[in-house]
LUMKEMAR-78029 format. One line per 5 residues: number of its first residue (from 0); their letters; for each residue x, y negated, z negated of N, C-alpha, C, O. Coordinates in nm, 2 decimals. Example, Ala and Ser with C-alpha at 12.3 -4.5 7.8 and 13.67 -1.06 7.14 Angstrom:
! residues 2
0> as> 1.32:0.57:-0.78:1.23:0.45:-0.78:1.32:0.33:-0.78:1.42:0.33:-0.85  1.28:0.22:-0.71:1.37:0.11:-0.71:1.29:0.00:-0.79:1.34:-0.11:-0.80 $
! end
This chain:
! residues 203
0> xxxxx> -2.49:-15.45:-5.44:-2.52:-15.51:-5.31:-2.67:-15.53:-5.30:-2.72:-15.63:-5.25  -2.74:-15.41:-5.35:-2.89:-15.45:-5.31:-2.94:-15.55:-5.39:-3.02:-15.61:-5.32  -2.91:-15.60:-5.54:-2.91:-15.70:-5.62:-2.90:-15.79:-5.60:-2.96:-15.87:-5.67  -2.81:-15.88:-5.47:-2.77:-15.98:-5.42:-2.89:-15.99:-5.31:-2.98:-16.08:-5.32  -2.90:-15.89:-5.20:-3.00:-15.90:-5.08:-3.11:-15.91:-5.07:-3.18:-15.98:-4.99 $
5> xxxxx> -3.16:-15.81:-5.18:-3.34:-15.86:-5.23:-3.38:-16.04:-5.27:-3.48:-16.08:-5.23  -3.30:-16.11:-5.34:-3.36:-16.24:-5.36:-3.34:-16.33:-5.24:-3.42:-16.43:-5.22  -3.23:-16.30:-5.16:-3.23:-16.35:-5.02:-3.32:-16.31:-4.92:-3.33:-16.39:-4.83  -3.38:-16.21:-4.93:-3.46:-16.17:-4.86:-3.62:-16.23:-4.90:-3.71:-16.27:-4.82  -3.62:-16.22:-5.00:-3.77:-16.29:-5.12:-3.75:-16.43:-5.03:-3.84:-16.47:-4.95 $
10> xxxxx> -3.63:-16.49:-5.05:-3.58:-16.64:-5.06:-3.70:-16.69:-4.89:-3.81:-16.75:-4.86  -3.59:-16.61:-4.81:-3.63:-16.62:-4.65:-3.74:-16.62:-4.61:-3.77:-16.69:-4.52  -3.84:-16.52:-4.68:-3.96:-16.51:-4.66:-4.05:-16.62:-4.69:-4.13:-16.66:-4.61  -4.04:-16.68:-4.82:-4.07:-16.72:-4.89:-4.08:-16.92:-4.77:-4.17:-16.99:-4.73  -3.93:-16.92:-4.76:-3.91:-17.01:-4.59:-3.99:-17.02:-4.49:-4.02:-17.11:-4.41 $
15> xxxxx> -4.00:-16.89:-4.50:-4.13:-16.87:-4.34:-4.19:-16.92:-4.35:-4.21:-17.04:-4.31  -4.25:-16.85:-4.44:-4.43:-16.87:-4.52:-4.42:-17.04:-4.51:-4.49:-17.08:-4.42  -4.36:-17.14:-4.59:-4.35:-17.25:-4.63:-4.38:-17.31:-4.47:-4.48:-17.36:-4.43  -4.26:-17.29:-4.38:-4.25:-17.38:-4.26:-4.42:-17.35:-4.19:-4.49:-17.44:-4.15  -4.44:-17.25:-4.19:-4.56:-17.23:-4.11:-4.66:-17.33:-4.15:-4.70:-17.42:-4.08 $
20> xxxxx> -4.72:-17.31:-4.35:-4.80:-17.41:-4.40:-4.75:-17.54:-4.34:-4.85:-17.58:-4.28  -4.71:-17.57:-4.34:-4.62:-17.75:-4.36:-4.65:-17.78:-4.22:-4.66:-17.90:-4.19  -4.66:-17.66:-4.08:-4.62:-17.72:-3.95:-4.83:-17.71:-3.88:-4.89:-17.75:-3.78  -4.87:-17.65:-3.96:-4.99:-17.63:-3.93:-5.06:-17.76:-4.04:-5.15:-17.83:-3.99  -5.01:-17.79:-4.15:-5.07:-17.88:-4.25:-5.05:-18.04:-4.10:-5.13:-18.10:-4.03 $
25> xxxxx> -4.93:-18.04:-4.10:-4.89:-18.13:-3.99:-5.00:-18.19:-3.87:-5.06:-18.30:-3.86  -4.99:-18.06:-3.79:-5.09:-18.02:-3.67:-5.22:-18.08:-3.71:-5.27:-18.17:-3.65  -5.28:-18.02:-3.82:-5.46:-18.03:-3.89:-5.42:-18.17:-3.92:-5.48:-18.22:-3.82  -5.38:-18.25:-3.97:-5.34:-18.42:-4.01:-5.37:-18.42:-3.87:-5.49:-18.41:-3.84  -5.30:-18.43:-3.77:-5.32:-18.50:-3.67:-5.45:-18.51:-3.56:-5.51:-18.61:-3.52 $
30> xxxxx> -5.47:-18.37:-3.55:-5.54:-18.35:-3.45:-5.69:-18.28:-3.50:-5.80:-18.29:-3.44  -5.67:-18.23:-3.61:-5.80:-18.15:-3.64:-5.82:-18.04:-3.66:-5.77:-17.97:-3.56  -5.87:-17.97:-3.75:-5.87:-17.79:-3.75:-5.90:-17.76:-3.60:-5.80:-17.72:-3.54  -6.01:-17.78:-3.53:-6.05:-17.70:-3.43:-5.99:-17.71:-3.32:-6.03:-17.63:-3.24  -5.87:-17.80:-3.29:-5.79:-17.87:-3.20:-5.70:-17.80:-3.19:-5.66:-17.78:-3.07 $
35> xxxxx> -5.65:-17.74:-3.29:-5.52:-17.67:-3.36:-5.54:-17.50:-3.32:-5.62:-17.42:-3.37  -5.42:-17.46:-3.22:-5.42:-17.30:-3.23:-5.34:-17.28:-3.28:-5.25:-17.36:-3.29  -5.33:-17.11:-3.33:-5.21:-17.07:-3.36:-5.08:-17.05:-3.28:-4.97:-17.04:-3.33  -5.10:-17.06:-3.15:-4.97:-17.08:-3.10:-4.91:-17.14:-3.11:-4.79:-17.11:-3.10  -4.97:-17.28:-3.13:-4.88:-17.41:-3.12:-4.86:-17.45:-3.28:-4.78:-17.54:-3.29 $
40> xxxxx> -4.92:-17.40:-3.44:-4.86:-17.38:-3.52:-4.74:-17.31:-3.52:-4.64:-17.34:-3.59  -4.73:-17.17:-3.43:-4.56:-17.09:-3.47:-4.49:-17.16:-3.36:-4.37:-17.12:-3.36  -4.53:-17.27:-3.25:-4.45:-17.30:-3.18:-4.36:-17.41:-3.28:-4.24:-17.38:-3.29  -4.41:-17.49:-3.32:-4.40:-17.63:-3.46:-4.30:-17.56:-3.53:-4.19:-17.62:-3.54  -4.32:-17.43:-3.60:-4.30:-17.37:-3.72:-4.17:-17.29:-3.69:-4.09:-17.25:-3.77 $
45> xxxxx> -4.16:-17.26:-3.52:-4.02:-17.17:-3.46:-4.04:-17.03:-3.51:-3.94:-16.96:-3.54  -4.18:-16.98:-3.54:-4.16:-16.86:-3.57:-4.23:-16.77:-3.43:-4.31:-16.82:-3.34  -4.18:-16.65:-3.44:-4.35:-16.58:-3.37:-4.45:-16.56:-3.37:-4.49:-16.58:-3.48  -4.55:-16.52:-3.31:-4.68:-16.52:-3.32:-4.71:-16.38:-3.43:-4.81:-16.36:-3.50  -4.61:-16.31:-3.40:-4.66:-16.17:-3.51:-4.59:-16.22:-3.60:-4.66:-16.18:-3.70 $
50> xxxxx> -4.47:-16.30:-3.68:-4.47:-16.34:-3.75:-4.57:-16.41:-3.84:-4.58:-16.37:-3.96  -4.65:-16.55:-3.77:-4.74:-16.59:-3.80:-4.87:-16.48:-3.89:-4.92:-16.50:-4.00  -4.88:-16.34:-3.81:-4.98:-16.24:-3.85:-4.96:-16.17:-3.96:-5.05:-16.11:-4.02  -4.80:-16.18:-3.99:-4.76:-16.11:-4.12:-4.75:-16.18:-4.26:-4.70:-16.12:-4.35  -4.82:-16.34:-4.27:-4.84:-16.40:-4.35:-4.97:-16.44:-4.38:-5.01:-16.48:-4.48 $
55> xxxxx> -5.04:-16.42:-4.26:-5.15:-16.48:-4.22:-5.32:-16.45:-4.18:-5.36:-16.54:-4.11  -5.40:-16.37:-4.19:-5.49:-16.37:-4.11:-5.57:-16.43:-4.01:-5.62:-16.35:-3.93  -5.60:-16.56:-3.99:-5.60:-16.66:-3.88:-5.53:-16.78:-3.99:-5.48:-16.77:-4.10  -5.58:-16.91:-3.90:-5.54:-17.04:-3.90:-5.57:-17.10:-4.02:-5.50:-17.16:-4.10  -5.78:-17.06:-4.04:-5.84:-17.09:-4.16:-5.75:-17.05:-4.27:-5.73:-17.16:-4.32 $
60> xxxxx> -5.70:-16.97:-4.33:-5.59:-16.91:-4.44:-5.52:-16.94:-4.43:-5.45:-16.85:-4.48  -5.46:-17.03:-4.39:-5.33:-17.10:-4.39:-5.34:-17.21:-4.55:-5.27:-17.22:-4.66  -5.48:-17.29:-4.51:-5.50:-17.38:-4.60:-5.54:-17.33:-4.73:-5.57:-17.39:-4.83  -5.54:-17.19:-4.71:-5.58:-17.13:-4.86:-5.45:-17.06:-4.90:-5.46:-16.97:-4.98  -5.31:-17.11:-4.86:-5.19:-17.07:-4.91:-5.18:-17.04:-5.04:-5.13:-16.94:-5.09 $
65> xxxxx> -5.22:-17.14:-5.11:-5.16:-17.10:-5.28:-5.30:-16.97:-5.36:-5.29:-16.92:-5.47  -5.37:-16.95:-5.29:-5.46:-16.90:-5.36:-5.41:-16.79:-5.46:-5.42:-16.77:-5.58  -5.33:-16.71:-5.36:-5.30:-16.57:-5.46:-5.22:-16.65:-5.56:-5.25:-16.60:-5.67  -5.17:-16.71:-5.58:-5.09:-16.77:-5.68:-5.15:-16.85:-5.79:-5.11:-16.85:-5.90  -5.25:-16.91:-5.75:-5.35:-16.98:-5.85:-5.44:-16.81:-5.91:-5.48:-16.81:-6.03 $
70> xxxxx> -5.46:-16.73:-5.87:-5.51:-16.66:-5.99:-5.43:-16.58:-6.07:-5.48:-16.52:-6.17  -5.30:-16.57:-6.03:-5.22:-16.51:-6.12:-5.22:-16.61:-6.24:-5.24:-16.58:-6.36  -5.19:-16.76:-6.20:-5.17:-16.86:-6.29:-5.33:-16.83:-6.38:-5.34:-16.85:-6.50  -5.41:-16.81:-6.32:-5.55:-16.84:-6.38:-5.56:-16.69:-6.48:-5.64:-16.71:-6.58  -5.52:-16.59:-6.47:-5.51:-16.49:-6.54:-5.40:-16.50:-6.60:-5.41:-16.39:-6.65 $
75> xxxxx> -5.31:-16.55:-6.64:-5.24:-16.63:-6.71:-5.28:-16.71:-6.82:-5.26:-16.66:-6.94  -5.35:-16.82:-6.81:-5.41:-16.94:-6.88:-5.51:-16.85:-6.96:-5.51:-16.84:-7.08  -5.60:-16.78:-6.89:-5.70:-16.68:-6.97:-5.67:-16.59:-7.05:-5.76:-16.53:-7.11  -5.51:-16.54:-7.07:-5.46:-16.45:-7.17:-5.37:-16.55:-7.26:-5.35:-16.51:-7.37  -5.33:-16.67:-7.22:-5.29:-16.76:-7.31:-5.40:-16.81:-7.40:-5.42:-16.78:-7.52 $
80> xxxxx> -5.48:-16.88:-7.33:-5.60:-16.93:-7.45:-5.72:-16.83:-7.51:-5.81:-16.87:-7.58  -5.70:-16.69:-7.47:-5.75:-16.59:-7.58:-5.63:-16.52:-7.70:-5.64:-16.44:-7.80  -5.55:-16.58:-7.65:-5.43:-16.52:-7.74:-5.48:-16.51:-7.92:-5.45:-16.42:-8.00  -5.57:-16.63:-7.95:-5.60:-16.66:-8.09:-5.73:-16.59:-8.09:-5.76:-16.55:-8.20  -5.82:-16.57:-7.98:-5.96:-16.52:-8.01:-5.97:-16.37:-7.96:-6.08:-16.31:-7.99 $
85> xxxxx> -5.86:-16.29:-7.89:-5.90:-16.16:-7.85:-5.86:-16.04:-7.95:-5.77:-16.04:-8.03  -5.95:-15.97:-7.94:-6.07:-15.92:-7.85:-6.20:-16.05:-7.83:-6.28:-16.08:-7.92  -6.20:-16.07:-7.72:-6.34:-16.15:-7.71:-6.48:-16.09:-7.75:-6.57:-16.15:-7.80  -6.47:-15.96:-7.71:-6.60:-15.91:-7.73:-6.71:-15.89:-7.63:-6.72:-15.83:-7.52  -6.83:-15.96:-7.73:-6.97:-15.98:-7.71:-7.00:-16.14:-7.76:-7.11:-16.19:-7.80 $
90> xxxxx> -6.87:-16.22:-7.73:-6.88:-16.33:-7.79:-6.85:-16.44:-7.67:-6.74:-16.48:-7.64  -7.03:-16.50:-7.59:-7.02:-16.55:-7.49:-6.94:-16.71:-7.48:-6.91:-16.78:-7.38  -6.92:-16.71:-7.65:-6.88:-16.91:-7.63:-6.69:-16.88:-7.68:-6.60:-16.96:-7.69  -6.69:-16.78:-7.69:-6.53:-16.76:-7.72:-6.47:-16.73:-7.54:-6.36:-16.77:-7.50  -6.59:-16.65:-7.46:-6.52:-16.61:-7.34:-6.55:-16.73:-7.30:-6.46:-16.74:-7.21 $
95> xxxxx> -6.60:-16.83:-7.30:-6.62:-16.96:-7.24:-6.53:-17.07:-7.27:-6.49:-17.16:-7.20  -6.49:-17.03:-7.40:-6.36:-17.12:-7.45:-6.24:-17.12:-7.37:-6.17:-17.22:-7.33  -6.22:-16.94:-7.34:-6.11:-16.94:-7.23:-6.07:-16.97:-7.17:-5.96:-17.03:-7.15  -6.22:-16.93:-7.07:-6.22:-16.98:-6.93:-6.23:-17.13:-6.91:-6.21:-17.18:-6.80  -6.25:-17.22:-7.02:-6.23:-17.35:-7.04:-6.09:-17.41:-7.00:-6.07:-17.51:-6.93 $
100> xxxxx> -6.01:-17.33:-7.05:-5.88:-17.39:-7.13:-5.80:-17.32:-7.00:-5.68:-17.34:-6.97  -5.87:-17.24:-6.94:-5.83:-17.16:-6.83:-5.77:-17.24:-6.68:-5.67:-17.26:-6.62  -5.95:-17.26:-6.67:-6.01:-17.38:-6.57:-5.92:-17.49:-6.56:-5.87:-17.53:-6.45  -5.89:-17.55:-6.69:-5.79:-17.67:-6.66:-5.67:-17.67:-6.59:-5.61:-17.76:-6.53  -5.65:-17.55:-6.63:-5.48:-17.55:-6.61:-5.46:-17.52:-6.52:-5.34:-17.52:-6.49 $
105> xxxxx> -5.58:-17.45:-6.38:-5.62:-17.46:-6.23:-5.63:-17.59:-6.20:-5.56:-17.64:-6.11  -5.73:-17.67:-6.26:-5.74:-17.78:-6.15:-5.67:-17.88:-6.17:-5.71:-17.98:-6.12  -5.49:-17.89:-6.27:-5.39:-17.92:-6.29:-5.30:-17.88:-6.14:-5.23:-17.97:-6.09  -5.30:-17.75:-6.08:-5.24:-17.68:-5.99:-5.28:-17.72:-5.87:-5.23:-17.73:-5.76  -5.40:-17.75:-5.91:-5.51:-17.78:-5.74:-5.49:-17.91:-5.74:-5.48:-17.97:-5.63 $
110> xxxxx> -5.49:-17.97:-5.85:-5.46:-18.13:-5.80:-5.35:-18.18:-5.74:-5.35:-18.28:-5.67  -5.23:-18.08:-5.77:-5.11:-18.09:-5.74:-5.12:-18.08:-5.58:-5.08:-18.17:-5.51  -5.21:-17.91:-5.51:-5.20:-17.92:-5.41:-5.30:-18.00:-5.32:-5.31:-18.00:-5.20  -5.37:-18.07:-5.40:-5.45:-18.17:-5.31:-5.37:-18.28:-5.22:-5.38:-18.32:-5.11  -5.26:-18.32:-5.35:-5.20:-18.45:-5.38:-5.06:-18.44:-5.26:-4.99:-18.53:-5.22 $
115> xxxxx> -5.06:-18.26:-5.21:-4.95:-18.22:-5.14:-5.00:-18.20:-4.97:-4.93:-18.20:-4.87  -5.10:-18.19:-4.99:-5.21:-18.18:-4.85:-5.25:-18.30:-4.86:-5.15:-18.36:-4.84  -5.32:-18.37:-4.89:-5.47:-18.50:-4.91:-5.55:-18.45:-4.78:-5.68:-18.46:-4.78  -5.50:-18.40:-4.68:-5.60:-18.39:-4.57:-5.75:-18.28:-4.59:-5.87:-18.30:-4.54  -5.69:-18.15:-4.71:-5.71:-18.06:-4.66:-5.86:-18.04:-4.71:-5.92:-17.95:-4.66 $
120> xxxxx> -5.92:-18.11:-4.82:-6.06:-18.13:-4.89:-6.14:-18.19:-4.76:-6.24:-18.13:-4.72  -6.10:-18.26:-4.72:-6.13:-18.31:-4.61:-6.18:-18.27:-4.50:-6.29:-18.30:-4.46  -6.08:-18.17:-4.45:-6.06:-18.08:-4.34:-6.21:-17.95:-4.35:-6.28:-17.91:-4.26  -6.21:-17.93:-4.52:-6.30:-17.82:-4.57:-6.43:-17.87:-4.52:-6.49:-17.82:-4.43  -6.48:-18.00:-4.60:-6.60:-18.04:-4.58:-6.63:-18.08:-4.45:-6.74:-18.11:-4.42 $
125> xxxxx> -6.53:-18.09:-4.34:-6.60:-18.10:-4.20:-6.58:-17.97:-4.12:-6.63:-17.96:-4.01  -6.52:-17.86:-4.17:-6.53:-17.79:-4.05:-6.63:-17.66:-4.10:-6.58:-17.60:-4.20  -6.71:-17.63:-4.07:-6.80:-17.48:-4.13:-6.75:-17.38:-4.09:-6.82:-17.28:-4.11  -6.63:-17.34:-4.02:-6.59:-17.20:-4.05:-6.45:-17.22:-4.21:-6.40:-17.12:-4.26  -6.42:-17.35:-4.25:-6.34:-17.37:-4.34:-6.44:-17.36:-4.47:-6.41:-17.33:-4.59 $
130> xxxxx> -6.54:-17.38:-4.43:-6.67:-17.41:-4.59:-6.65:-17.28:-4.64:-6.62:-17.24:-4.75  -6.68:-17.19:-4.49:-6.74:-17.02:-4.50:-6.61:-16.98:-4.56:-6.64:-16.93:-4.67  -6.52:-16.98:-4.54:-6.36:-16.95:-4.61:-6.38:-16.99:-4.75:-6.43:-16.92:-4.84  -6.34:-17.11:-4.76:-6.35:-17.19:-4.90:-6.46:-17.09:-4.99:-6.41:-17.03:-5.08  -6.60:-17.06:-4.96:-6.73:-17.03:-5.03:-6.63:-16.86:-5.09:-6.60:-16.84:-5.21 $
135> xxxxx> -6.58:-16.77:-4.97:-6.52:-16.65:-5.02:-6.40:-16.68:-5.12:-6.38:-16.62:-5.23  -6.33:-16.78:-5.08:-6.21:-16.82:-5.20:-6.29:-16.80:-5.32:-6.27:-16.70:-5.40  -6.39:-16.91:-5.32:-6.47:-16.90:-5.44:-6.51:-16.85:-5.56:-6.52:-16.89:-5.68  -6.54:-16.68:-5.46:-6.61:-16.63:-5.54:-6.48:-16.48:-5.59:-6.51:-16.39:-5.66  -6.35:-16.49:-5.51:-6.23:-16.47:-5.56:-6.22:-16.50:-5.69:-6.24:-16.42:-5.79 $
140> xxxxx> -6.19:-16.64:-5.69:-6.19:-16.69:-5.82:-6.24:-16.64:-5.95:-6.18:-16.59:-6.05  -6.39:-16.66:-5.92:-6.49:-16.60:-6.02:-6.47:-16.47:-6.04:-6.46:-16.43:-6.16  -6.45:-16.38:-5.94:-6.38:-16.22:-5.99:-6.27:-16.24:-6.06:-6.27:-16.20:-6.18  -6.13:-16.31:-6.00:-6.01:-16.33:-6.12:-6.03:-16.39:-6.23:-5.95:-16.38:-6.32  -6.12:-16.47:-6.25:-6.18:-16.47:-6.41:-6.21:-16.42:-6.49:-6.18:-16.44:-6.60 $
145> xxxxx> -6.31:-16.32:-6.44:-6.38:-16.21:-6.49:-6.29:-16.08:-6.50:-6.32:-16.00:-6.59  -6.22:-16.05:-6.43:-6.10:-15.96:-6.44:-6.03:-16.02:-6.61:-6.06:-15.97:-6.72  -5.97:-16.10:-6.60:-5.90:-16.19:-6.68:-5.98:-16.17:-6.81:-5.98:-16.05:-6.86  -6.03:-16.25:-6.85:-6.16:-16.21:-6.93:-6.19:-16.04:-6.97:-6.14:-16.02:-7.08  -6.22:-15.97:-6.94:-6.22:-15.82:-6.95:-6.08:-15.75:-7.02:-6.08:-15.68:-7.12 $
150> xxxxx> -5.97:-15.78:-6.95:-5.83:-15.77:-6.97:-5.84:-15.82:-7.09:-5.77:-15.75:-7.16  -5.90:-15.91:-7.15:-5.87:-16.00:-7.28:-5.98:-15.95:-7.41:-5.99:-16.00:-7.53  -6.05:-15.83:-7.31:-6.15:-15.81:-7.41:-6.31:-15.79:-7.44:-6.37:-15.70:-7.51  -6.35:-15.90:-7.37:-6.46:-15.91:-7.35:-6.52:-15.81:-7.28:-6.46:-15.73:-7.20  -6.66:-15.80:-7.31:-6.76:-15.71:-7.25:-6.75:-15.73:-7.14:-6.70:-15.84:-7.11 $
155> xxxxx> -6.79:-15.65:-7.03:-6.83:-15.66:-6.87:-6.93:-15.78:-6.84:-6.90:-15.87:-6.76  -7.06:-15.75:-6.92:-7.15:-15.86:-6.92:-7.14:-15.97:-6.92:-7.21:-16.04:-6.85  -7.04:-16.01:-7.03:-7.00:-16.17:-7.09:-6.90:-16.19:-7.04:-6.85:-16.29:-7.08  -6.81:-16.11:-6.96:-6.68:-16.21:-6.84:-6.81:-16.20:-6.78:-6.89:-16.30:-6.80  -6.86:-16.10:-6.68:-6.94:-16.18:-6.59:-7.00:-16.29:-6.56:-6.98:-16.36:-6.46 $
160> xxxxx> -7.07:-16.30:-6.64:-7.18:-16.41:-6.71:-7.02:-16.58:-6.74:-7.00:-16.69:-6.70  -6.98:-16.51:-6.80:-6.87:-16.65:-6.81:-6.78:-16.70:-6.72:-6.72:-16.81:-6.73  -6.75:-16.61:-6.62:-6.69:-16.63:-6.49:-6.79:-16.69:-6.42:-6.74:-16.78:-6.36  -6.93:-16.67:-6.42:-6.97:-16.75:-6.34:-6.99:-16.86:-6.34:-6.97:-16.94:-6.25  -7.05:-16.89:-6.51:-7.09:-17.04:-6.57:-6.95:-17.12:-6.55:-6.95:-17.24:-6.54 $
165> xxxxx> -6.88:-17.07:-6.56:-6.71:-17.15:-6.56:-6.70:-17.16:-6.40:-6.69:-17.28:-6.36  -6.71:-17.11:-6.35:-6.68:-17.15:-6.21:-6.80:-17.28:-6.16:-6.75:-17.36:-6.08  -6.91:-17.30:-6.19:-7.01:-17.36:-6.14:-6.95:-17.54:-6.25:-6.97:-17.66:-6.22  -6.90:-17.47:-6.37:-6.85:-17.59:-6.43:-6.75:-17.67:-6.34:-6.77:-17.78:-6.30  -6.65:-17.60:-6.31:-6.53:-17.62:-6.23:-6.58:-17.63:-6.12:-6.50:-17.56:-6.05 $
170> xxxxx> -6.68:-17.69:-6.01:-6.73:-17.69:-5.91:-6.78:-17.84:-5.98:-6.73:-17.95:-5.96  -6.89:-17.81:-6.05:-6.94:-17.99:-6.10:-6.81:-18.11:-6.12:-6.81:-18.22:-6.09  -6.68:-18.03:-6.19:-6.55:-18.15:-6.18:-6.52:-18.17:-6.04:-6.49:-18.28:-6.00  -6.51:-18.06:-5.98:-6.45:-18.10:-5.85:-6.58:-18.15:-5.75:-6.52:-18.22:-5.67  -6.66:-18.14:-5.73:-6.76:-18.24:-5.67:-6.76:-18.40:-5.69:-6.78:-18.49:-5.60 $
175> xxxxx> -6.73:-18.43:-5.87:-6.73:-18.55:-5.92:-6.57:-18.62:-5.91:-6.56:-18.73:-5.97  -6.47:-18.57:-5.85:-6.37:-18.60:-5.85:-6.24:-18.56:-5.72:-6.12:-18.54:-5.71  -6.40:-18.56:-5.63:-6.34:-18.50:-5.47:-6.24:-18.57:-5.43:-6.13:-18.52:-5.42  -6.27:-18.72:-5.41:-6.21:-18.81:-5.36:-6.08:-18.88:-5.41:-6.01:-18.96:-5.35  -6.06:-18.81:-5.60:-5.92:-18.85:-5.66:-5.88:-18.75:-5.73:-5.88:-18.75:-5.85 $
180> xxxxx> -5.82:-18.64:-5.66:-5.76:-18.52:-5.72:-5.69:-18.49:-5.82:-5.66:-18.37:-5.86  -5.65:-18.60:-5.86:-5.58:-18.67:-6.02:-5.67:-18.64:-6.14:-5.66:-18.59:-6.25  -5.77:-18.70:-6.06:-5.88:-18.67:-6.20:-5.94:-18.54:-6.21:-6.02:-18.52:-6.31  -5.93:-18.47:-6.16:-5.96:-18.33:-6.12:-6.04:-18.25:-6.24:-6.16:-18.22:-6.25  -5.89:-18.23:-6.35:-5.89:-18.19:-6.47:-6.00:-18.23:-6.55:-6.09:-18.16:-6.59 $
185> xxxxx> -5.99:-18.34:-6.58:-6.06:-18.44:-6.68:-6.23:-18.45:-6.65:-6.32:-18.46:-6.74  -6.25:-18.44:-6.52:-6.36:-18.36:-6.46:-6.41:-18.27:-6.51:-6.52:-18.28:-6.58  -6.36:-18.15:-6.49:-6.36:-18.03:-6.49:-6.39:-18.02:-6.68:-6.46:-17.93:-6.73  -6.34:-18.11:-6.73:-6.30:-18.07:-6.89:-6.45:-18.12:-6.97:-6.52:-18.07:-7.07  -6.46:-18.28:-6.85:-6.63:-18.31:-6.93:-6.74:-18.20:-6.88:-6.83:-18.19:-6.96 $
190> xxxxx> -6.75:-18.11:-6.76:-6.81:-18.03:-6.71:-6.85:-17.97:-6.87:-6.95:-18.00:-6.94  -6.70:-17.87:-6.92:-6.73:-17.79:-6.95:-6.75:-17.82:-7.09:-6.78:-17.73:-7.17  -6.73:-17.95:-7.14:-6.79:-18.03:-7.27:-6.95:-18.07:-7.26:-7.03:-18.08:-7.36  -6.97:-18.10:-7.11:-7.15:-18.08:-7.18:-7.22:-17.92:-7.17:-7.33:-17.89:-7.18  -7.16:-17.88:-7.15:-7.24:-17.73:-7.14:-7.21:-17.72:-7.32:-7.28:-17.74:-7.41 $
195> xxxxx> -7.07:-17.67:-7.30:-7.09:-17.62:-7.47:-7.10:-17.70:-7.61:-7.06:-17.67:-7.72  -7.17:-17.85:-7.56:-7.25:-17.95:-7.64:-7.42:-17.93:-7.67:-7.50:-17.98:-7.75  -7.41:-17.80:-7.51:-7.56:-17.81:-7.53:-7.64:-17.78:-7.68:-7.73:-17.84:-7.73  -7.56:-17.65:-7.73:-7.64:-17.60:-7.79:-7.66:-17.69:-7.96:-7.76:-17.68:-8.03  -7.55:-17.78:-7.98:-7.60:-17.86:-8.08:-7.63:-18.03:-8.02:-7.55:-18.12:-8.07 $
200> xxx> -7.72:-18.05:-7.94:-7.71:-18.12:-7.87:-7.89:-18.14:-7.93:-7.95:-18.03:-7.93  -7.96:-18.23:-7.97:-8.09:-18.28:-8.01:-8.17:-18.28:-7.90:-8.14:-18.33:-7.79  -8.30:-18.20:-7.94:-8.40:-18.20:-7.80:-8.41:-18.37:-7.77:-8.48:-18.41:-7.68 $
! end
């Protein structure tokens, strides 16, 4: 019996969560983050307001829905593409290779949810308590890399150091590829092809 009721229960939850995103993504299309309260997302969404709290911390995190899910996937990609080089080590262009091959296969996920929102890049760059969100996402990120990285091997110093330089790579694709989320990847991929061109690259 309990075998059957846990995935239903996963399932339902899983419903909430979804209607809420979708009735607030809705709301923000129309009217604007700052326009938009939470009441009138769980009114949209048919949930309650302490429901809303049990998925949610405010409004701003709504639009950062997939995050926990993109760094599992991102700690994922980074034990797949060390699979052939770990232990990484003390070897800063091997943890870079990773987080390369890593990076991609995020801004494959992110383009997906751009392509599923379009509002919400949008939404980021005009409202500054969404930037101030987005900036902590950020640097999320850069910890679950570096986590990732470490897990795979690498010294403390050199995930560090490559969690960062990777993240600033993946920031240069997505700056150059705001406006077509498609291209996201391919971005992201020349980012991290001129960096590690530099070093045989002619003064």
């Amino acid at each position: 019996m309990t075998e059957v009721t846990q995935p239903e229960r996963g399932s339902k939850r899983q419903r909430t969560r979804e209607r809420i995103v979708q009735a607030a993504a809705t709301l923000f299309a129309e009217r604007g983050f700052d326009d938009v309260t939470v009441a009138e997302i769980t009114s949209a969404a048919g949930v309650a307001r302490s429901t809303f709290f049990r998925y949610f911390p405010d409004k701003a995190n709504v639009l950062f829905a997939d995050d926990d899910a993109s760094h599992v996937l991102l700690a994922k990609a980074v034990a797949g593409a060390a699979r052939t080089r770990a232990p990484l080590g003390n070897s800063l262009i091997e943890a870079l290779r990773a987080a390369h091959s890593a990076c991609l296969v995020l801004a494959d996920s992110k383009a997906i949810q751009a392509l599923r929102f379009p509002m919400r890049e949008q939404l980021i760059a005009e409202t500054p308590q969404l930037q101030a969100c987005s900036l902590v996402k950020e640097r999320e990120y850069t910890d679950a890399l570096e986590a990732a990285l470490i897990e795979q091997g690498a010294e403390p110093l050199i995930a560090l150091q490559a969690a960062h330089i990777s993240t600033a790579c993946y920031n240069a694709g997505y700056t150059e590829a705001f406006k077509t989320p498609d291209l996201l990847a391919s971005a992201v991929d020349r980012a991290f092809k001129r960096l590690l061109n530099v070093g045989s690259a002619r003064d």
